[in-house]
LUMFIRO-281647 format. One record per residue (C-alpha): residue in one letter; x, y, z. Coordinates in steps of 0.2 Angstrom, whole numbers, padded with zeros to 4 digits, always signed. Example, Ala and Ser with C-alpha at 12.3 -4.5 7.8 and 13.67 -1.06 7.14 Angstrom:
A+0062-0022+0039;S+0068-0005+0036;
***
This chain:
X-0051+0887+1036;X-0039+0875+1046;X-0052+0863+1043;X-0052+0864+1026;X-0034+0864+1023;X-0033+0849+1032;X-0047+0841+1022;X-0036+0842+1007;X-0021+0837+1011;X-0013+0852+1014;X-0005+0853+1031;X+0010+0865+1028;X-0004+0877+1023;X-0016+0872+1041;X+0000+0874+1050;X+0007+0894+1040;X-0012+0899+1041;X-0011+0894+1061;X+0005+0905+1065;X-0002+0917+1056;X-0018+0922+1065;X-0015+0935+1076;X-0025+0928+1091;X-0030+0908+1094;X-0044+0900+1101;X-0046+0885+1109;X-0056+0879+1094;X-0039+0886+1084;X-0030+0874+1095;X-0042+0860+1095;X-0043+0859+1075;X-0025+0859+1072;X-0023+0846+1085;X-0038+0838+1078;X-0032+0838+1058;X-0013+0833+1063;X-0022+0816+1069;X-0031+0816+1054;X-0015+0817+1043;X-0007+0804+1053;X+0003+0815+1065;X-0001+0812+1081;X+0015+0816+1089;X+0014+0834+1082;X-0003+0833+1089;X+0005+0829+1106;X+0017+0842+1107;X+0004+0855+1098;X-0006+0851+1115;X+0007+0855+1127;X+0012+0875+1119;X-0007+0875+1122;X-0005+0874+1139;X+0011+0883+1140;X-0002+0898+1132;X-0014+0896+1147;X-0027+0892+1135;X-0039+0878+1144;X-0044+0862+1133;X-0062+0858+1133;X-0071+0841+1130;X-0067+0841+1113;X-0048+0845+1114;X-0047+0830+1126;X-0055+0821+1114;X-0043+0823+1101;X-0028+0823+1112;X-0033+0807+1121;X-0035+0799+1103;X-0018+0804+1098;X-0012+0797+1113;X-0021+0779+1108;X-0014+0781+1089;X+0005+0781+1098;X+0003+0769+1111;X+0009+0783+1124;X-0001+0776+1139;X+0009+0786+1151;X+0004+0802+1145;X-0013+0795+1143;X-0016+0793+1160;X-0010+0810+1163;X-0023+0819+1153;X-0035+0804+1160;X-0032+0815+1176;X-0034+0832+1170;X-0050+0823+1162;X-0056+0819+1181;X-0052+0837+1187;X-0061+0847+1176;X-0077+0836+1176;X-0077+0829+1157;X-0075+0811+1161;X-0096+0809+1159;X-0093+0819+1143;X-0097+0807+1128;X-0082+0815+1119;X-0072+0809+1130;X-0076+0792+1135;X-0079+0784+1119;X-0059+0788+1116;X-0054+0786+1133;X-0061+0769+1132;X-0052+0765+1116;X-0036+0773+1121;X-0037+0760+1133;X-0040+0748+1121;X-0027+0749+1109;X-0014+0752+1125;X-0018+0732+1129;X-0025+0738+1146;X-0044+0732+1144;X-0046+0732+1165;X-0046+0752+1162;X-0057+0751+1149;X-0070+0743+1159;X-0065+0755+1175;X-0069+0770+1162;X-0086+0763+1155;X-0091+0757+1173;X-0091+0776+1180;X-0109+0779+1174;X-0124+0772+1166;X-0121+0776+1146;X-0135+0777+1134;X-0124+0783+1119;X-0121+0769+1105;X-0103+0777+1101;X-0097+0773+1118;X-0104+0755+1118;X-0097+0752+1105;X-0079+0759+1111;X-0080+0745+1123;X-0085+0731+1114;X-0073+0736+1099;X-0059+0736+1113;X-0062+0719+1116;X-0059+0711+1100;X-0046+0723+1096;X-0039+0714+1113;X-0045+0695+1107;X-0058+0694+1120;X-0071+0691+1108;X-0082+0682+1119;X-0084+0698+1130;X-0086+0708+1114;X-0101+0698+1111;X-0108+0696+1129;X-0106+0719+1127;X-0116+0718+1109;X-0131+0709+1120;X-0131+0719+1134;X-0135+0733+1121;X-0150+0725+1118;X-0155+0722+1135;X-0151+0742+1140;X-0161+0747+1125;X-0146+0753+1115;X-0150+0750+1097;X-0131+0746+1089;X-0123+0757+1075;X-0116+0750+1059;X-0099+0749+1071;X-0107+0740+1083;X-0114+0727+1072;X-0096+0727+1063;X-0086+0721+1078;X-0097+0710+1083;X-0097+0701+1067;X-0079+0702+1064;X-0077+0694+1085;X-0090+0680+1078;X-0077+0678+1065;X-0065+0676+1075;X-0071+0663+1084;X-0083+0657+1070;X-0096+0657+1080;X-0110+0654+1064;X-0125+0652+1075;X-0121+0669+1085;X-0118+0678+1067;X-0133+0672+1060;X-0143+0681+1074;X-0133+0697+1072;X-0140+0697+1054;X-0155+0694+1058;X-0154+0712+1071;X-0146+0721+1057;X-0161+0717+1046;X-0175+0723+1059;X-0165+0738+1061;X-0163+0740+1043;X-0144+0737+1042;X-0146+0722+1028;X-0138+0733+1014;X-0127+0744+1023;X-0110+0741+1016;X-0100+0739+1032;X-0111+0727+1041;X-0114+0716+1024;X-0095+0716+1020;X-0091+0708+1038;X-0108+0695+1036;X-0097+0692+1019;X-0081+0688+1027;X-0092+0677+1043;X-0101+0664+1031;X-0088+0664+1017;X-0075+0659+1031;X-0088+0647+1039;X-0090+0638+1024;X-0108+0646+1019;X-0103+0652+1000;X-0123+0652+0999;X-0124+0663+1010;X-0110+0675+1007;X-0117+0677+0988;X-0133+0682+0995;X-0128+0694+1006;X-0114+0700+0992;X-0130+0703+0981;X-0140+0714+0993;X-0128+0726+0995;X-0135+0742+0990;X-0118+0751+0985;X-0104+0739+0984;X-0085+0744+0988;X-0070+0736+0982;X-0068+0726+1000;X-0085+0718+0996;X-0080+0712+0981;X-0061+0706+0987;X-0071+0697+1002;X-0082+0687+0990;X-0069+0684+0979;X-0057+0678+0991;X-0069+0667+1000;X-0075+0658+0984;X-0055+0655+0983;X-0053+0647+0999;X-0066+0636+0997;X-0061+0630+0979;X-0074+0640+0969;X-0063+0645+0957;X-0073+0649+0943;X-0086+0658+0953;X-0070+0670+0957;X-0065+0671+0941;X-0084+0677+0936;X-0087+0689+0949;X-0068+0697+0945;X-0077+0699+0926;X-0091+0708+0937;X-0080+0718+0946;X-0071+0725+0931;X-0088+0728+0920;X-0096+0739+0938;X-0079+0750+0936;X-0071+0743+0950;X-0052+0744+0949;X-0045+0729+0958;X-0031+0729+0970;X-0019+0719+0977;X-0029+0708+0987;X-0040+0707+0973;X-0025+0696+0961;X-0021+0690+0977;X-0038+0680+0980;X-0038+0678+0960;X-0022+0668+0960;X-0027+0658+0976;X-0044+0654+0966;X-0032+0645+0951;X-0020+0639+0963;X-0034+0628+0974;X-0046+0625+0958;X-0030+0620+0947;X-0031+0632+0934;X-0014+0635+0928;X-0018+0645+0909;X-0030+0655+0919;X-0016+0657+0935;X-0003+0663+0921;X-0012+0675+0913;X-0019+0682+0930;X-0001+0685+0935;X+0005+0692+0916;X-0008+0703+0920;X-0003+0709+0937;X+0015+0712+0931;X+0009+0723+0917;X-0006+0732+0928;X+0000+0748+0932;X-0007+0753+0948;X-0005+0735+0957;X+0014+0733+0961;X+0016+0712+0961;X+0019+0708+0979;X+0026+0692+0989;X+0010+0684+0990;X+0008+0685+0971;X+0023+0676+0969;X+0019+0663+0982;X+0002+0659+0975;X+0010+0657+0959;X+0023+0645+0961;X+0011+0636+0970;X+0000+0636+0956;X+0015+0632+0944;X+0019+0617+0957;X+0001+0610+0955;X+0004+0610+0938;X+0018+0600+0939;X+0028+0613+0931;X+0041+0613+0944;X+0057+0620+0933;X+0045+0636+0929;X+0042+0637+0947;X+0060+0637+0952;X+0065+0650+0938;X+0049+0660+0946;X+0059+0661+0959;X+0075+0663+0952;X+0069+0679+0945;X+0059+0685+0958;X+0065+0706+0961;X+0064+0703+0979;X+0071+0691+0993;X+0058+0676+0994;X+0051+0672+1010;X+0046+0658+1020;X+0029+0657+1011;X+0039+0658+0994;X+0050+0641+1000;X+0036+0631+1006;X+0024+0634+0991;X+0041+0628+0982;X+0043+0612+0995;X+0026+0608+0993;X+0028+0606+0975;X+0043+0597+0977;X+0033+0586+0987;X+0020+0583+0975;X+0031+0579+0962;X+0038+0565+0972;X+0020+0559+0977;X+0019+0559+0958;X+0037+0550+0956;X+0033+0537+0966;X+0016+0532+0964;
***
């Protein structure tokens, strides 16, 4: 039932149905601390936990589990290590339950030594806490570890989950190691992850920001069920490599599969006129932002659009664009506006 209330939305309900019950079992106290971090209150999580214990009731693996992850949701690394030692003392620390959150509690606190300390404590054979570690390194920028963790899976005959092949693209990304991604798509076909969403959406982003449009497109196309990240990440890479009108199709696409775009979506729209020079096309792209209902017109759609208006040599629209702009500009705002000042000047003197 707390479950359930929690599944749809409805929190104050969990929490009346909670005080209501005439006798709580831990798996009482574990839901609710479980579905506050689901609804994004952590701290209410944290202090559920401790009248918990003030109860006498004792937490099992999968208490911790949650617990430990509310900790990593706040950063509170202080009482993290506290219910680390509780962990220790009442034998869960081999419990996969609580490693894998453990390990990215760790993570997300910017203290990887501990993550490795935690992961180090025993031979693991479970993918999810694997992947804890190597998604804690590129959560902490050490993507090259990341990938060294993503081999060693391979070598300790632990096939990687969608999340595993995930991080590793995105740490390949990062440092846009092609080669490396190239070979992580070729494991994700053997292990029949080609057309998983996740994994196809991050091989997307890899080759688009590599340069390999090709190659993106291809992947894009096997997809088995596209979501709107896949088509923002092939639209926003045709963009930054001046495929304009490829963009401008695929948005076409997008809309005629049912797709409701967002704000990324006109985002890589009106950086795909703004690079291929299409200013009827940026114009209309931007009318239409203003009047689309569920899309509020951000900064960025400003910024792309005096730059495209500067392109365009149309610099006194530009400045009355931001002129009228509902909001303060920002530094992005200015410079798209220097730079067309600079242009025009380029223009002026040549």
């Amino acid at each position: 039932m707390i479950y359930g209330y929690f599944i749809n939305g409805r929190v104050e309900d969990a929490v009346r149905f909670f005080h209501e019950m005439p006798s709580r079992s831990v798996i009482s106290w574990s839901s609710m601390i479980n579905g506050f971090n689901q609804a994004g209150k952590s701290d209410d999580a944290l202090v559920l936990f401790r009248q918990m214990l003030s109860c006498g009731v004792r937490p099992t693996s999968v208490t911790f589990s949650s617990v430990i992850t509310a900790c990593a949701n706040v950063r509170n690394l202080h009482l993290g290590v506290k219910i680390h030692g509780h962990v220790v003392k009442l034998g869960y620390l081999s419990d996969t339950y609580v490693t894998a959150p453990l390990i990215t509690f760790y993570a997300h606190c910017k203290d990887i030594d501990s993550c490795c300390k935690v992961f180090k404590e025993k031979m693991h054979s479970s993918v999810v806490v694997w992947t804890s570690l190597l998604t804690g390194y590129s959560l902490n920028c050490k993507h090259e570890e990341a990938l060294e963790v993503f081999a060693d899976m391979f070598r300790f005959g632990v096939p990687p989950n969608q999340s595993s092949f995930t991080s590793a693209l995105n740490s390949c990304c990062e440092v846009e190691a092609l080669d490396r991604g190239k070979e992580i798509n070729g494991a994700a076909v053997k292990l029949g992850l080609e057309t998983d969403v996740f994994v196809g959406n991050s091989l997307i982003v890899l080759y688009t920001k590599c340069g390999n449009i090709y190659d993106g497109l291809s992947i894009f196309k096997e997809i088995a069920e596209k979501n709107i990240v896949s088509w923002n990440a092939i639209i926003v890479g045709c963009a930054q490599h001046g495929y304009g009108m490829w963009a401008l199709i695929l948005f076409n696409q997008m809309i005629r599969h049912g797709v409701p775009p967002d704000d990324i979506t006109f985002t890589g729209l009106l950086s795909a006129c703004s690079r291929s020079g299409m200013l009827d096309k940026g114009r209309c792209i931007f009318d239409f932002v203003s009047r689309y209902g569920s899309v509020k017109v951000k900064l960025e759609h400003y910024a792309c659009m005096v730059d495209i208006l500067g392109r365009g040599g149309k610099l006194n629209e530009a400045e009355e664009l931001v002129r009228s702009m509902p909001m303060e500009p920002n530094t992005s705002i200015w410079l798209a506006l220097l730079s067309a000042y600079g242009v025009m000047f380029q223009e002026s003197e040549g």
